[in-house]
C-alpha positions in Angstrom: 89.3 61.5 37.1 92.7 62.8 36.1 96.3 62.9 37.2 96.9 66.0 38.9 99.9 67.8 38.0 101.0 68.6 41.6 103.8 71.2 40.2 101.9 73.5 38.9 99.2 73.6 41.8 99.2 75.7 44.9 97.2 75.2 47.7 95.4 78.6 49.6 93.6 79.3 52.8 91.2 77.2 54.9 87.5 77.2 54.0 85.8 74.8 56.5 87.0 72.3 59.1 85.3 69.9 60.4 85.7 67.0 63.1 86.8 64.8 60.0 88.4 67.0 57.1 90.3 70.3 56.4 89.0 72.2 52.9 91.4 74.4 51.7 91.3 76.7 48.4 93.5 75.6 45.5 94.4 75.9 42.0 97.1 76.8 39.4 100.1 78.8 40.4 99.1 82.5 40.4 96.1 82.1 38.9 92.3 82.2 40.9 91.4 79.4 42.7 89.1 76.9 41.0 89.4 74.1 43.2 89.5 72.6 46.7 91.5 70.6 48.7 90.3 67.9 51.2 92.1 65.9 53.4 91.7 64.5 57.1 91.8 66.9 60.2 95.1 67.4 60.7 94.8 67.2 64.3 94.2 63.7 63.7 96.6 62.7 61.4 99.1 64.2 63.9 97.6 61.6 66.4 97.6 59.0 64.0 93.7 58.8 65.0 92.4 59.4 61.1 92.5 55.9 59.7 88.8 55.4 59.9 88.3 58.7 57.8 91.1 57.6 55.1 88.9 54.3 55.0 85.6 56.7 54.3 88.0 59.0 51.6 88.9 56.2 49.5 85.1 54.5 49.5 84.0 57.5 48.5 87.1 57.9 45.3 85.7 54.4 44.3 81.7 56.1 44.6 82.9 58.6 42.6 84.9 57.0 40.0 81.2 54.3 39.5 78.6 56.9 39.9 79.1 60.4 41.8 81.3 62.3 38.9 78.0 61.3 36.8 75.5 62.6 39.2 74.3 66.3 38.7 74.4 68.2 42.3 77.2 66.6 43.7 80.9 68.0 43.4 82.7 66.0 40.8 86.5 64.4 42.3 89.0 65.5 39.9 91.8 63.7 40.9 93.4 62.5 44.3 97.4 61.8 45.9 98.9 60.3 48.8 100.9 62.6 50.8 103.6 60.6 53.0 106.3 61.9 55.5 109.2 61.6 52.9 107.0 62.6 49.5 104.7 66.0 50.9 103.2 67.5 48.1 101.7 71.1 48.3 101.3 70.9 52.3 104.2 72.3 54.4 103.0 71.0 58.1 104.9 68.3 59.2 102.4 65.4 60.1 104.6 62.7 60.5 102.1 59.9 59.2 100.6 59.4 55.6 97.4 60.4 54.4 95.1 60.8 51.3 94.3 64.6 50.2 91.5 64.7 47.7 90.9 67.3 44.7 87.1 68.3 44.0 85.8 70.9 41.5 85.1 74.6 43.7 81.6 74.7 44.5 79.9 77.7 43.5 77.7 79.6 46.2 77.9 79.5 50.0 77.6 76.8 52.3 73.6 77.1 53.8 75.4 76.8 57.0 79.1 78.2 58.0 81.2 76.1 60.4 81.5 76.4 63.7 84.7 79.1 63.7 82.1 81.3 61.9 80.1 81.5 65.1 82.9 82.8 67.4 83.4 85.8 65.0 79.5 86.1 65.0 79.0 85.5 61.9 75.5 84.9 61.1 76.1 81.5 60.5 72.4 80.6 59.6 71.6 83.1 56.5 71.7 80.5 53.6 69.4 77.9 55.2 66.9 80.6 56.2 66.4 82.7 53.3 67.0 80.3 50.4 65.9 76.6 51.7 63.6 77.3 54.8 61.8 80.8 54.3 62.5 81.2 50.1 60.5 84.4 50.1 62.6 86.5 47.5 63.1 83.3 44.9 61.7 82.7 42.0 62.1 79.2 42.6 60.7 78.5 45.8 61.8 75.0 47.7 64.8 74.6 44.7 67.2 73.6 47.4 65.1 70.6 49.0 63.3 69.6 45.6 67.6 69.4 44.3 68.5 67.4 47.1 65.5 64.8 46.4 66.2 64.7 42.7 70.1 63.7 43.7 68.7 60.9 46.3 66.4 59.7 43.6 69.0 59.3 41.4 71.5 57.5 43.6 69.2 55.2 45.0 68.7 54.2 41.7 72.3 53.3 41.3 72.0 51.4 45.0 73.1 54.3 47.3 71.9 56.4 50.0 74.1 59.7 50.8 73.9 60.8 54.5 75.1 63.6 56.6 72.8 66.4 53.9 73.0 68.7 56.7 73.0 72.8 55.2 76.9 72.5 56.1 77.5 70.4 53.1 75.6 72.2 50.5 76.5 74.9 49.1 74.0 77.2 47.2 74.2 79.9 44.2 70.8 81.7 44.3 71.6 83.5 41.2 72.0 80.5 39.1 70.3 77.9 40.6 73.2 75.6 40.8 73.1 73.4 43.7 76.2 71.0 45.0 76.8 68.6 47.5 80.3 68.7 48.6 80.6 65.9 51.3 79.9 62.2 49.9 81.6 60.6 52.9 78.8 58.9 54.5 77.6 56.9 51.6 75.6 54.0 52.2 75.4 51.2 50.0 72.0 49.4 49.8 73.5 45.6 48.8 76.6 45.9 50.6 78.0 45.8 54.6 78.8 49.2 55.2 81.0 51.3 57.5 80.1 51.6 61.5 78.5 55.4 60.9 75.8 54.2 58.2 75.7 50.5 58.7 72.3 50.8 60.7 70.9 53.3 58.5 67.9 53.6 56.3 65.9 55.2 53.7 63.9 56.8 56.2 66.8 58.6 58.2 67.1 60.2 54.5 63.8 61.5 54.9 64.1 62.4 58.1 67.7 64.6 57.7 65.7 66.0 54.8 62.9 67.3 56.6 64.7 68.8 59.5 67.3 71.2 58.1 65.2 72.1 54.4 61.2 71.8 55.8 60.0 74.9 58.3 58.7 73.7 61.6 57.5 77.7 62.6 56.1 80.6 61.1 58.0 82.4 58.3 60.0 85.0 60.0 58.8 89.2 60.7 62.3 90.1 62.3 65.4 89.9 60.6 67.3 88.0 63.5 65.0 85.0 63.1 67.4 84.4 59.8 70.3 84.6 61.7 70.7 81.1 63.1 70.6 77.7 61.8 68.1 75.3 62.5 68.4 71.0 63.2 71.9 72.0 64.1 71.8 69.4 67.1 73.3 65.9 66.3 71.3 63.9 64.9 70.6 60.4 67.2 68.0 58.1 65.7 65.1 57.6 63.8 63.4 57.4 66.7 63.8 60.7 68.7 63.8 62.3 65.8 60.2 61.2 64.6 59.1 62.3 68.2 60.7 65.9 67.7 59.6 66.7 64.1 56.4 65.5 65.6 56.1 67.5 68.7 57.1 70.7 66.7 54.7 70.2 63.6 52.0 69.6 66.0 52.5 73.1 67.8 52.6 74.5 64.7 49.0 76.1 63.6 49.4 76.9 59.7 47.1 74.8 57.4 50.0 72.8 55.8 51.2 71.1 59.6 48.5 68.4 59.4 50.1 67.1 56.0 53.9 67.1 57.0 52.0 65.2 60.3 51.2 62.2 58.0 54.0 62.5 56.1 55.8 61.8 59.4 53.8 59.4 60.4 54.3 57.2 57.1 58.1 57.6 58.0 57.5 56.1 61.3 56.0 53.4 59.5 57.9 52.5 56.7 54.8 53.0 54.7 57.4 54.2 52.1 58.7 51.8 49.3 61.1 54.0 47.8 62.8 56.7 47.7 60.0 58.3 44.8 56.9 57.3 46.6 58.9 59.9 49.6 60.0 62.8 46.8 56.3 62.9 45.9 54.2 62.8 48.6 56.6 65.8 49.4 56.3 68.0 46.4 52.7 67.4 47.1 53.7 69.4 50.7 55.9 72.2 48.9 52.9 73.0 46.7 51.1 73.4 49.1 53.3 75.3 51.1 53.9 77.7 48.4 50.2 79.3 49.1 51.5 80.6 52.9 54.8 82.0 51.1 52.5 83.8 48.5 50.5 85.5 51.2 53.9 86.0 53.1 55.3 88.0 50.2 51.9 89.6 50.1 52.9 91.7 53.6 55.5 94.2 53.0 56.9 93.9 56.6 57.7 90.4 56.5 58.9 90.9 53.1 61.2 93.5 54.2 62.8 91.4 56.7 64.3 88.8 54.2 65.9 91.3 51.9 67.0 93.0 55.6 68.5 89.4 56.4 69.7 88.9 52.7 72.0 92.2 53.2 74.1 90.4 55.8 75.5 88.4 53.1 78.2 91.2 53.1 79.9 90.1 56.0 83.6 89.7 55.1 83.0 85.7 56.2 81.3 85.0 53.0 83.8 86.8 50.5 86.1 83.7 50.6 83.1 81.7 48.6 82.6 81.6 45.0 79.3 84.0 45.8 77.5 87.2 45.0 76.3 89.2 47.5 74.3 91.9 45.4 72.4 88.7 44.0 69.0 90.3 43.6 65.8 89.2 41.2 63.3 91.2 41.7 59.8 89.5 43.1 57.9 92.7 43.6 55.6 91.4 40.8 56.5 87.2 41.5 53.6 85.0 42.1 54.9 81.6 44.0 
């Protein structure tokens, strides 16, 4: 990480909120913004209710600083400052308590899923998880998105860390170039050490639980457009429990020949059959592969085709022009064999 020069920075307009952090734009005066900004809600630092996020912001400066800035897929932290009621840099609200404000590189692509505020302006909130993670029809790299996010798990748990919270919110997606990054590292979970009250009781297995219900279809691939619109596992996620019994229940309503082998998958999960993180990441490349034969025959019907390049166009909405993002991305698959 570097030391930031704060005077020759400007800060822009607000990306994503969330219940714990503002993301703003940001980068040198007068020139195009190549960074963001992150720091606590500012509804709770106003309350003085954000001390257990500044605990989660500087573990995750001290992640970064060991491993994250070395891991490929997840945003690198260029530098960080301490903003304090009689020394405000960059900000001009008036807070009235200190707090951290982090710097990260700008993620290129869109997030799979736009926040909430998208939704009141009917955004269609949903389109990156559907076309590019969920229903991949018009990629040439089919299941890129989930097989990323297990490569970056792999890697961490190698260095004694489990990264939680993968929902499409926190990814953000360039289908033109592949690049994949994870911008939210906040609910890391050390594997020899106590760890805060949101992952302390956590496993490997709610890993491979998250990553089966946002990037891993429980339905059919989509004939109408508006079956792209909306997310999907956008309900909070409780236990390992409740959540075995759902991805169950909807895998076993679901007729296509590769249900019975996410079933066992599942089922292995429920029983902590799994040893590592690996043994996980293959059995499911095992599932993608075969997967990858429906999606084939998918492409094969020019109707159902249609309806994800019909979907894809509603990347044009004014809501995604604030992202580092093409819209008239376009490879042509006419010819693509999965």
């Amino acid at each position: 990480m570097n030391e930031l020069d704060l005077n020759n920075l400007e800060i822009h307009n607000v990306i994503g909120t969330g219940a714990d952090y503002e993301v703003r734009l940001a980068g040198p005066i007068g020139d195009t913004p190549n960074m963001v900004m992150k720091r606590p809600n500012p509804h709770s630092i106003l309350k003085n209710l954000h001390a257990s996020t500044e605990t989660r912001t500087h573990k995750m400066i001290q992640f970064h600083k060991e491993v994250g800035n070395d891991i490929t897929g997840i945003t690198h932290i260029l530098g960080y400052f301490q903003n304090t009621p009689q020394n405000n840099h960059l900000y001009t609200d008036e807070l009235e308590h200190d707090y951290t404000v982090v710097c990260q590189e700008r993620a290129s692509g869109i997030p799979l899923n736009a926040d909430v505020r998208a939704r009141i302006l009917k955004v269609p909130t949903g389109l990156g998880q559907t076309l590019f993670a969920l229903f991949p029809l018009g990629l040439d790299e089919p299941f890129d998105i989930p097989c990323k996010l297990m490569d970056i798990q792999n890697d961490l748990y190698k260095h004694g860390y489990l990264l939680f919270d993968i929902n499409p919110q926190n990814v953000f997606y360039s289908p033109d170039t592949g690049n994949l990054n994870m911008i939210d590292t906040a609910d890391l979970h050390k594997l020899d050490a106590e760890n805060d009250i949101k992952t302390s009781n956590k496993t490997k297995e709610d890993y491979f639980l998250e990553l089966i219900r946002y990037y891993v279809a429980a339905e059919e691939i989509p004939t109408e457009e508006s079956a792209y619109f909306s997310p999907r596992g956008d309900k909070p996620y409780i236990n390992k429990e409740s959540e075995i019994n759902l991805l169950k229940s909807q895998f076993e309503q679901l007729t296509t020949s590769d249900s019975h082998t996410m079933l066992d998958i599942i089922k292995k999960i429920q029983s902590e059959y799994y040893q590592s993180v690996s043994d996980f990441n293959q059995d499911m490349m095992e599932y993608f592969s075969v997967v990858k034969g429906r999606l084939q025959l998918a492409r094969e019907k020019p109707e159902t085709l249609a309806s994800w390049h019909s979907a894809k166009e509603y990347l044009h909405h004014s809501h995604w022009s604030k992202y580092d993002f093409n819209p008239n991305y376009d490879k042509s698959t006419d010819n693509l064999e999965i």
